[in-house]
Every structure is written in structure tokens, then in C-alpha cells.
N, C-alpha and C positions, 0 to 999 in steps of 0.2 A: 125874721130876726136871725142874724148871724149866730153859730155854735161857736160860742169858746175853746180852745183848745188849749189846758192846761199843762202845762210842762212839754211841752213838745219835741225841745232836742233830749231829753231824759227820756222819754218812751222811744224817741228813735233809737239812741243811742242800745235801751236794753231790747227793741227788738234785733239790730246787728247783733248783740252779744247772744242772744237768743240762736242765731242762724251760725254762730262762728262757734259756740259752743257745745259739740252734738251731746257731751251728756249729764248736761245741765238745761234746763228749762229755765229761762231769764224773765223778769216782767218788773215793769215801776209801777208802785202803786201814789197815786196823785194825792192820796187821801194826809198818807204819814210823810210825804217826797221820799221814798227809799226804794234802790234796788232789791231786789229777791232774787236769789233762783235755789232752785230744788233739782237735784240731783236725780237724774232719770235710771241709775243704774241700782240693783237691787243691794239692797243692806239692810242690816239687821233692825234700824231704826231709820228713820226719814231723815234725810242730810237737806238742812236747810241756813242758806247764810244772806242776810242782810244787810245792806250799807248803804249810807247816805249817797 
């Protein structure tokens, strides 16, 4: 049986943004369809931004 591959220009899409953005950590979650990323640089509180 073939695997599915859900959303798949979206996961590619946030792996590039993933590799072009050094300090931000990128990933799509297939569950909600929304990008994430999380800021890899230290502050005071966790910097995190999601969007469709």
C-alpha cells in the first residue's frame, strides 16, 4: 500500500524557509495546516509565530 503524502508543497515549502532562515526553526504541521517557527536565538521568553 502506497503512503500518503499530506500537504506536500507546504512541508517543502517550510523546509526551504527552514534552510534560508538561520534563526528561526520552520516546520508545517499537517494536523492544524499552519506554518510555525521558533526562534533559535536566546530571549527572555520563547518567540513563536504561526500562520496559515
Amino acid at each position: 500500500m502506497a503512503r500518503r503524502e499530506w500537504d506536500r508543497d507546504q512541508r517543502s515549502q517550510a523546509a526551504w524557509l527552514d534552510q534560508a532562515e538561520a534563526g528561526w526553526t520552520v516546520m508545517y504541521g499537517v494536523g492544524g495546516r499552519r506554518f510555525y517557527a521558533i526562534a533559535t536565538a536566546q530571549a527572555s521568553e520563547p518567540q513563536v509565530v504561526e500562520a496559515r
